[in-house]
Every structure is written in C-alpha cells, then in structure tokens.
C-alpha positions in Angstrom: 2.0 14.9 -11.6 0.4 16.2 -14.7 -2.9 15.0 -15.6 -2.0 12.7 -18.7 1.0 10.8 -16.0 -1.7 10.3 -13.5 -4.4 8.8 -15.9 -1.6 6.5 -17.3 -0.4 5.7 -13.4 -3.9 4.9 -12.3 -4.3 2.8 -15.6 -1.3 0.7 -15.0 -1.8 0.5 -11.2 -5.6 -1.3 -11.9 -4.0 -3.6 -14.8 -1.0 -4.6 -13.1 -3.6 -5.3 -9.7 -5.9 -6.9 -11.7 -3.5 -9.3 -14.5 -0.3 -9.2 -12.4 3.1 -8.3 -13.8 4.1 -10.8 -16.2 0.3 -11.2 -17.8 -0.7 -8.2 -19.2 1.0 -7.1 -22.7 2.5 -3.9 -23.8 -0.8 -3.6 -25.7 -3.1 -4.4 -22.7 -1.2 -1.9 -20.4 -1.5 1.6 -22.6 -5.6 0.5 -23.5 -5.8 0.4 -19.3 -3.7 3.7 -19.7 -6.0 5.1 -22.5 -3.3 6.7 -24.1 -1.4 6.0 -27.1 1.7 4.1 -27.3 3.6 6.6 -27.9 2.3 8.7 -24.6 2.5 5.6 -22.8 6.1 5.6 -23.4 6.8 9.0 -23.4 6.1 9.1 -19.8 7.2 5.3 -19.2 10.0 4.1 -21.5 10.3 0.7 -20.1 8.0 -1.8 -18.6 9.9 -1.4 -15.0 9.2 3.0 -15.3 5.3 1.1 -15.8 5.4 -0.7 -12.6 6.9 1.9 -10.6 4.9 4.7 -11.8 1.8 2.4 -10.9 3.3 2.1 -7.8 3.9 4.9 -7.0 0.3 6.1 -7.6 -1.1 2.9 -5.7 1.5 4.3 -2.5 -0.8 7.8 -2.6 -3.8 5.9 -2.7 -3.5 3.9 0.4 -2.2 6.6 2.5 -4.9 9.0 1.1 -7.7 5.9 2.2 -5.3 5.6 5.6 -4.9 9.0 6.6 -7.2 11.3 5.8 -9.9 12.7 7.9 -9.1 10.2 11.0 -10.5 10.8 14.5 -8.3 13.2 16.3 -8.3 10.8 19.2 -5.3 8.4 19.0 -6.9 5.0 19.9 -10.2 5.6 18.0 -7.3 6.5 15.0 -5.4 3.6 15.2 -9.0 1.4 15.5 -10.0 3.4 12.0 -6.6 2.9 10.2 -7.1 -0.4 10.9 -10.6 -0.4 9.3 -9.2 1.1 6.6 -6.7 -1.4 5.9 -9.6 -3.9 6.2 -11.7 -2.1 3.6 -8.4 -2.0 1.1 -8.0 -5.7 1.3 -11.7 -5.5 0.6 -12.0 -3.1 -2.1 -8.3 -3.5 -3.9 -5.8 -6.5 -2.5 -8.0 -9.7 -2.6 -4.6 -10.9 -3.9 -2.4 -9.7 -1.1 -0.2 -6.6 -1.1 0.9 -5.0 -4.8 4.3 -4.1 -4.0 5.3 -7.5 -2.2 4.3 -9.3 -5.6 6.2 -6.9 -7.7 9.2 -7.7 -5.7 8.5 -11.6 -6.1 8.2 -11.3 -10.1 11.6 -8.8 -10.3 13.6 -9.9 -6.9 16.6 -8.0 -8.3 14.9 -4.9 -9.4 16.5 -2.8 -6.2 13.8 0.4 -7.5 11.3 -1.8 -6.7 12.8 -3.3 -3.6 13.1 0.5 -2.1 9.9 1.4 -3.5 8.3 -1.4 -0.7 10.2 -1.0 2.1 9.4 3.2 1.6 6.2 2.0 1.2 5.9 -0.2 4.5 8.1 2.2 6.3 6.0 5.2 5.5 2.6 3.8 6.3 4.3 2.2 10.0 5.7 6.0 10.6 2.6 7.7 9.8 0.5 5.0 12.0 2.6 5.9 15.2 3.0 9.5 14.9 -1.0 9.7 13.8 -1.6 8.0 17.1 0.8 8.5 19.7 2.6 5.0 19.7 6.2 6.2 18.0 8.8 3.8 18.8 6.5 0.9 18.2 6.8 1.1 14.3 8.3 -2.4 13.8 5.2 -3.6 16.0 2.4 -1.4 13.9 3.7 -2.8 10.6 4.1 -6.5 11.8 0.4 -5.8 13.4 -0.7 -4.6 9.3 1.7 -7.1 7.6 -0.1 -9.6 9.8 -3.7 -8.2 8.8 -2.9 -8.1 4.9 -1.6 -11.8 4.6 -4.5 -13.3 6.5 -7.7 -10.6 6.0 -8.1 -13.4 2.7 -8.4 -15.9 5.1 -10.0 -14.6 8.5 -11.9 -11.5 7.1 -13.4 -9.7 9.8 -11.8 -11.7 12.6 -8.5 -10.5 11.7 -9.6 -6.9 11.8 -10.8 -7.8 15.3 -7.2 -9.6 16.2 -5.3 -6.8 14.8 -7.6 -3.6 16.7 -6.7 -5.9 19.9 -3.1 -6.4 19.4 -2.1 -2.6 17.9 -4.7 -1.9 21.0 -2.0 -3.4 23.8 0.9 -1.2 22.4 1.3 1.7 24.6 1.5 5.6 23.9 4.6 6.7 22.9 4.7 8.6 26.9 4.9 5.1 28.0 7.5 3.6 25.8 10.6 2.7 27.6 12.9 2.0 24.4 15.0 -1.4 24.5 
C-alpha cells in the first residue's frame, strides 16, 4: 500500500472508530485523511471503498497487536493473545468490534459482510495454529467474540474468564474431531 493510501486508510479507520459510519461527513473524513478531496477520492471513490479501506487497515492492525512477537510457548501465547485483545478493547473498541457495526449500518453491503467474517475467520485460524489448538477455531473465536461484547462490561474479569475457558481447550494432538 503506498504511503498516501495508508495515511488516508488510518485516517478513515480512527474517524469511522471514533464518529461511526453514518456521522461523519465527506468533509470530516478527507480532514481525518489529511488529504485533499480529490486524493481522498482518487484512492476511495465512494463512501463504501472508505469503509472498506479503513477496514482493511484496522484488520492489519489487530493482527499486527495479536501476533507479533508472542511467546513461543503455546499456552503462555494463547494467555498473551488474549491480553492483547484485552488491551484493544482498551486502547481502540470501547464501542465493541468495528467491523460488526459496519455490518449493522450497511446489512446488505456483502463487501462488508465478507470483509468480517475474513476478519473473524483469520484471527480464530491464526489463534490455533499460533498455539497448537487447530480444530478448535469455532471455540477460540466464540471464546474472543465473548471477550469483545462483555470486556465493556466485566473488564479485567472477562480477560480472566476468557484465559480459563480458551485454557480448557486441548492441543490440537488431543483433538478427537466430531
């Protein structure tokens, strides 16, 4: 991605986080950009190439935050992914998850629709192969689902309830498939 489509990305990504995505004006969207309106629509000729390209760019982030540098050991990985995930609800999603309110405001965008289930399926395949529980992705992403929708409400104790349920799923030697 050049460097002018990744300033306006990141631009769009914190307006769209930050004003949702029926608030924030044409106007308000290329000054978060920092571009002209012209740029912003060279590299985003609709409003829907806007929220995709944001998230898009929002996707990288999280799995840059959720994957890099982890413990090599699987169980002190999975107990630091889901630190992580803590630390994003902290830092970025005090509204709840970016990509599950796009969907809400444009339920018959299909782009967007495949954009969060890529999403959530990505970050659940990555989470068991990083540590050693594949065949359990349905479980990891229930597990983060869980910890994203109630982190608002329980904080730290849902980190705590999500480390001991992802902690009772086995390694993927132990999986007997259904």
């Amino acid at each position: 991605m050049s460097d002018t489509k990744l300033k306006i990305a990141a631009g769009l990504e914190r307006a769209f986080a930050r004003g949702g995505f029926a608030e924030p004006s044409v106007d308000d969207l290329r000054e978060a950009a920092d571009v002209s309106l012209r740029t912003l629509y060279k590299y985003t000729p609709s409003r829907a190439d806007m929220v995709h390209l944001a998230l898009e760019h929002r996707h990288q982030r999280y799995i840059d935050l959720l994957f890099t540098d982890l413990p090599a050991a699987p169980d002190k990985a999975l107990s630091e992914i889901i630190d992580r995930v803590g630390q994003w609800m902290t830092e970025e999603a005090s509204h709840g998850c970016l990509f599950h309110s796009a969907v809400a405001a444009a339920p018959s965008d299909q782009v967007l629709r495949d954009l969060l289930a890529r999403h959530k399926t990505e970050v659940a395949t990555k989470v068991a192969t990083t540590t050693g529980r594949q065949g359990y992705e349905i479980e990891l992403n229930l597990i983060l689902e869980g910890l994203t929708q109630s982190f608002t409400l329980h904080g730290a104790q849902a980190i705590a309830a999500a480390k001991r349920l992802a902690g009772g799923l086995p390694a993927t030697s132990d999986f007997q498939g259904s």
